[in-house]
DOMI-443386 format. One record per atom (N, C-alpha, C, CB): residue number from 1; atom name; x, y, z. Coordinates in steps of 0.2 Angstrom, whole numbers, plus 5000, padded with zeros to 4 digits. Glycine has a CB too. Layout:
BEGIN
   num   atomo      x      y      z
   NUM      CA      X      Y      Z
...
//
This chain:
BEGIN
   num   atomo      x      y      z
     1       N   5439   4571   4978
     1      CA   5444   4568   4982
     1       C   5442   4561   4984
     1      CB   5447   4572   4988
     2       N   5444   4556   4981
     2      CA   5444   4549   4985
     2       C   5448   4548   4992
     2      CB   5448   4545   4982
     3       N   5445   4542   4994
     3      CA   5446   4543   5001
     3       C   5448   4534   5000
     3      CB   5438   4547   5006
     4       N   5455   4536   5003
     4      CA   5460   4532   5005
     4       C   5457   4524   5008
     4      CB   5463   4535   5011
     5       N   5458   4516   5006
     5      CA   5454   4510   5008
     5       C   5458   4509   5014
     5      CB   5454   4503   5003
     6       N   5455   4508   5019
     6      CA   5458   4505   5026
     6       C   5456   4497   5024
     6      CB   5453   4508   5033
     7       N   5462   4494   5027
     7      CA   5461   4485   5026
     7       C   5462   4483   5033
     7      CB   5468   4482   5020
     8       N   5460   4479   5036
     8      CA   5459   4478   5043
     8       C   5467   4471   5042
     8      CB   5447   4474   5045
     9       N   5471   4471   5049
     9      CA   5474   4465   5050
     9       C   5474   4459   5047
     9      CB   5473   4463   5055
    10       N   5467   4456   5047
    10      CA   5463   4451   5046
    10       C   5465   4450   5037
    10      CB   5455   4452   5050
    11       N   5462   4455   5032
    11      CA   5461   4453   5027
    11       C   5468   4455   5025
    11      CB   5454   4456   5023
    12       N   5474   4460   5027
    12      CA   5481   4459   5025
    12       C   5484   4452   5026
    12      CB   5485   4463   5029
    13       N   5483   4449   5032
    13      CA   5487   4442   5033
    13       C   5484   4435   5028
    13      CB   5487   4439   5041
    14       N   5475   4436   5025
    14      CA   5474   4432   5022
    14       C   5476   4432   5012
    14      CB   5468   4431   5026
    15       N   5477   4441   5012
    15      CA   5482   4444   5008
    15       C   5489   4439   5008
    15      CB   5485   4451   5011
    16       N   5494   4440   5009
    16      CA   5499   4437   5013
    16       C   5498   4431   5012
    16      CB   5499   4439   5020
    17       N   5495   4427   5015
    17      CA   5494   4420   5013
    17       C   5493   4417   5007
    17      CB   5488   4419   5016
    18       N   5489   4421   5002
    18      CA   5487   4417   4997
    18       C   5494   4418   4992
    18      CB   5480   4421   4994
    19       N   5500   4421   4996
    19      CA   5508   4421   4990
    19       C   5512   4416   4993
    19      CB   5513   4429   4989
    20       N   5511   4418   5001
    20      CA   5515   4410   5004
    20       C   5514   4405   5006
    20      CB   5519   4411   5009
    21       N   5507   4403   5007
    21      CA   5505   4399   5008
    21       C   5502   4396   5003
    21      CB   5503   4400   5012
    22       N   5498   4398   4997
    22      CA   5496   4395   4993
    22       C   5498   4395   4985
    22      CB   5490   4397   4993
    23       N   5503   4398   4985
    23      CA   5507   4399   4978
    23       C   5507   4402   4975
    23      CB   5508   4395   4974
    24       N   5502   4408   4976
    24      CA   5501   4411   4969
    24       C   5505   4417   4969
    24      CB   5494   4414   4967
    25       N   5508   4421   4963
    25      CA   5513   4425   4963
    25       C   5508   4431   4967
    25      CB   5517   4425   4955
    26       N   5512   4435   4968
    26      CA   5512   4441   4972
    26       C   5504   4447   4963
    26      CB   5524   4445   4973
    27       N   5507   4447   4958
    27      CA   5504   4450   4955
    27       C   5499   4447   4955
    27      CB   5506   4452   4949
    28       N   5497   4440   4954
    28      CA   5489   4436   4952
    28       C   5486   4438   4958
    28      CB   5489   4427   4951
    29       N   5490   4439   4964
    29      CA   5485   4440   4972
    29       C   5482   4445   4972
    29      CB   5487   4440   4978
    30       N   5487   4450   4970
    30      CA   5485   4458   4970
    30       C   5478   4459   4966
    30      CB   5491   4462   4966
    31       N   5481   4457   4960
    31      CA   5472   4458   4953
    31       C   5469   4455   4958
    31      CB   5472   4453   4942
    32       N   5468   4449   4961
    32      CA   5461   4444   4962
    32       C   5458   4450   4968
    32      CB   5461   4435   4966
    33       N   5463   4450   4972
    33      CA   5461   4453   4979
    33       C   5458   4463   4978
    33      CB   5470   4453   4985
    34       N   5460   4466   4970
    34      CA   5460   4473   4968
    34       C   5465   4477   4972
    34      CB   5452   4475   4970
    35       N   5469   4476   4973
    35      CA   5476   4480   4975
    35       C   5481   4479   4973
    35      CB   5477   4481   4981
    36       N   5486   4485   4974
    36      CA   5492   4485   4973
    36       C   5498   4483   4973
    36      CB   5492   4487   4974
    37       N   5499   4480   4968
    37      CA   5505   4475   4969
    37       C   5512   4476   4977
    37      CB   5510   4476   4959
    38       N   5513   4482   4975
    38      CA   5516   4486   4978
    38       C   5514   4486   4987
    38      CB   5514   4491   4975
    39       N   5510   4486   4987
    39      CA   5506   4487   4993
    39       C   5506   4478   4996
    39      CB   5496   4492   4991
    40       N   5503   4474   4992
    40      CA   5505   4466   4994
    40       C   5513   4466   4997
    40      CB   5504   4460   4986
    41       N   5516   4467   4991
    41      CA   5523   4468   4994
    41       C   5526   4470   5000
    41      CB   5524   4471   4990
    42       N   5522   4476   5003
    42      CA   5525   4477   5009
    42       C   5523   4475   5014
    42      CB   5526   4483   5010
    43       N   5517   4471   5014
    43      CA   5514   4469   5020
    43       C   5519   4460   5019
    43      CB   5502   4469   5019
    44       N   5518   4457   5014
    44      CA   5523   4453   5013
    44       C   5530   4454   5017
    44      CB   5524   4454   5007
    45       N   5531   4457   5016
    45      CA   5540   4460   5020
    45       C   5538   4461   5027
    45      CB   5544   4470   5018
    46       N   5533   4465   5029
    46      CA   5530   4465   5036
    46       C   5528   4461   5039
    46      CB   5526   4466   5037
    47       N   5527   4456   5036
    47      CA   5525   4451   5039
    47       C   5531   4445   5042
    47      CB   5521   4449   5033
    48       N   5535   4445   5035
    48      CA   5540   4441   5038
    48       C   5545   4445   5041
    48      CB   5543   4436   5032
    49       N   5545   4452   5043
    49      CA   5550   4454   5049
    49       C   5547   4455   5054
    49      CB   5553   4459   5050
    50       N   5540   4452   5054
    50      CA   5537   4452   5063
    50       C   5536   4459   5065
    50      CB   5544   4449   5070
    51       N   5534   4462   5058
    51      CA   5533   4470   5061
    51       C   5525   4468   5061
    51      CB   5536   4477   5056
    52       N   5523   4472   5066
    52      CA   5516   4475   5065
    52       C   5511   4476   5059
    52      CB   5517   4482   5066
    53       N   5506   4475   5054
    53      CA   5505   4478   5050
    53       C   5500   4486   5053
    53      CB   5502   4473   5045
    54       N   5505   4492   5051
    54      CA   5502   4500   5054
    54       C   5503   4501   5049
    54      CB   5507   4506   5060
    55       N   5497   4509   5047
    55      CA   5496   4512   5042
    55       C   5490   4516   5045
    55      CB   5494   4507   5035
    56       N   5489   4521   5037
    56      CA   5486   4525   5041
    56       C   5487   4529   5045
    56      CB   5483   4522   5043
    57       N   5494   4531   5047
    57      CA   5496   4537   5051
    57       C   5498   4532   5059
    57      CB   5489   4543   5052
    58       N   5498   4526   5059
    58      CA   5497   4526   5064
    58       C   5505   4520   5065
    58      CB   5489   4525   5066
    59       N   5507   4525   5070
    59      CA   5514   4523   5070
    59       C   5515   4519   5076
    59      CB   5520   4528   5069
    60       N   5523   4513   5077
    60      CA   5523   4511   5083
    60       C   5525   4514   5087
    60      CB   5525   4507   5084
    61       N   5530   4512   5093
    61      CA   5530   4514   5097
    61       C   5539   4518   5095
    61      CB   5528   4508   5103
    62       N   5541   4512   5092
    62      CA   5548   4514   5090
    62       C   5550   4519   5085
    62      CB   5552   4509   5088
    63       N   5543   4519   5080
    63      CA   5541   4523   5074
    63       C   5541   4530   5077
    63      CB   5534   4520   5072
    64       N   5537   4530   5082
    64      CA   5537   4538   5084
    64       C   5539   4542   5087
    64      CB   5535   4539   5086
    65       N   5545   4537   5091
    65      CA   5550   4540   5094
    65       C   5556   4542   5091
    65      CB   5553   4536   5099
    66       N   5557   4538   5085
    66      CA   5561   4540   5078
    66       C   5558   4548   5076
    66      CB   5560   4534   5070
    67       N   5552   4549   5074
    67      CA   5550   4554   5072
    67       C   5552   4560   5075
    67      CB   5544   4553   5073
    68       N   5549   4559   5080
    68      CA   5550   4566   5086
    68       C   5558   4566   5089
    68      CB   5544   4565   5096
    69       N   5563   4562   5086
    69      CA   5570   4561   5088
    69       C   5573   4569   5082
    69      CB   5574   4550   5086
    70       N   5570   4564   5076
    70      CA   5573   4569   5068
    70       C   5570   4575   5071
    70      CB   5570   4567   5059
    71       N   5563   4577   5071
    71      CA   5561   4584   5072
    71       C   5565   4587   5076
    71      CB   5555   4585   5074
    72       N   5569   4586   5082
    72      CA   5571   4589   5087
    72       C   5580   4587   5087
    72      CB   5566   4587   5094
    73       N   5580   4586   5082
    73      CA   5590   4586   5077
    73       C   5587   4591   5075
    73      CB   5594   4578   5070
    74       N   5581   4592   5070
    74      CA   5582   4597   5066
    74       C   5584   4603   5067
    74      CB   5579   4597   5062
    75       N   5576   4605   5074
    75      CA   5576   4611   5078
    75       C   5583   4615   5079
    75      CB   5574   4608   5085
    76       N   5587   4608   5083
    76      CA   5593   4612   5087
    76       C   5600   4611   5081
    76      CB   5594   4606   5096
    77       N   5598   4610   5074
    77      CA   5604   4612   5069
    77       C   5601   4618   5066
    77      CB   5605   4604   5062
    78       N   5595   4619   5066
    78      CA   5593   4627   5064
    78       C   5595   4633   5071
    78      CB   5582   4627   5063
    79       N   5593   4631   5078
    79      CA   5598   4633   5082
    79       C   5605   4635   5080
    79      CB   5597   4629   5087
    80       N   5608   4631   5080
    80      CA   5615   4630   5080
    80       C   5615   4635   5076
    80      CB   5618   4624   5077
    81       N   5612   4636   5069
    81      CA   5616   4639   5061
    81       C   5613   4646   5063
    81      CB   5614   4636   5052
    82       N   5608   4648   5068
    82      CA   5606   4655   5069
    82       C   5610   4656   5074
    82      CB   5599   4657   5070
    83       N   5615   4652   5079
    83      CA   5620   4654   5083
    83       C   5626   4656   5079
    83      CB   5621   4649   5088
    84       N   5628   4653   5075
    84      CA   5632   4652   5072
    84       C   5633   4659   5066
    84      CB   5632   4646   5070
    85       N   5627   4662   5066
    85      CA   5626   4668   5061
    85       C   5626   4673   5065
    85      CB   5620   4667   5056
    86       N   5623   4674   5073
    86      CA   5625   4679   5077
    86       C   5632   4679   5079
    86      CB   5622   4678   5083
    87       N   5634   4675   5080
    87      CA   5642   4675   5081
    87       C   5647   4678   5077
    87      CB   5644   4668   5081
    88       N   5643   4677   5066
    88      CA   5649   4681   5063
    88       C   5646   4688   5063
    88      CB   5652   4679   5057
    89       N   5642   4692   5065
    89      CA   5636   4696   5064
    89       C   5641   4701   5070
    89      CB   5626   4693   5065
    90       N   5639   4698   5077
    90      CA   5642   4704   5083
    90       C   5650   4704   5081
    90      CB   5641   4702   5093
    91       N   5653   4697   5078
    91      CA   5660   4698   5080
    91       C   5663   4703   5071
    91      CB   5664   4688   5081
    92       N   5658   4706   5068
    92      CA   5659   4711   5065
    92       C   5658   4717   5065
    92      CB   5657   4710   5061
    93       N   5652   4717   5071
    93      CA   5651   4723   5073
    93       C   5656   4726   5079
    93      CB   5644   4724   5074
    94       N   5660   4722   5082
    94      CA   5664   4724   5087
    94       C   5672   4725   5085
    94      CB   5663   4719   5093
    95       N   5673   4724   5078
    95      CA   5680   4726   5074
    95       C   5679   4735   5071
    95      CB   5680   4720   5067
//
């Protein structure tokens, strides 16, 4: 099993740099630098929305609160549909 490259702040923004600052297209930076075109790309975007660059599991502050928001919609829609299946269950057994 390989084991996942961690890329520190520092060598993403100088990533990043060498498509907007210096001209070269996004694929020539990727081959020079040995990564994924794909992956340039999103730090690219990240960059220019002032987000964070997080990876690696590690989420922000608004990131995580999204997270644990859906888990706990889902909780209480699985609630719901096992209320909602006791409900037609007794109201068959009391006819």
């Amino acid at each position: 099993m390989t084991k996942r490259k961690k890329y520190s702040p520092e060598f993403k923004t100088d990533a990043v740099g060498l498509v907007t600052e210096q001209g070269y297209s996004q694929s020539e930076a990727a081959r020079s630098l040995g990564i994924n075109v794909n992956m340039l790309h999103r730090w690219i975007k990240q960059q220019r929305d002032d987000e964070p660059f997080v990876g690696n599991g590690n989420l922000t502050e608004d990131q995580r609160q999204i997270k644990e928001l859906k888990h706990r919609v889902k909780q209480l829609e699985m609630e719901k549909d096992i209320l909602k299946k006791a409900t037609v269950f007794f109201a068959a057994e009391t006819k």
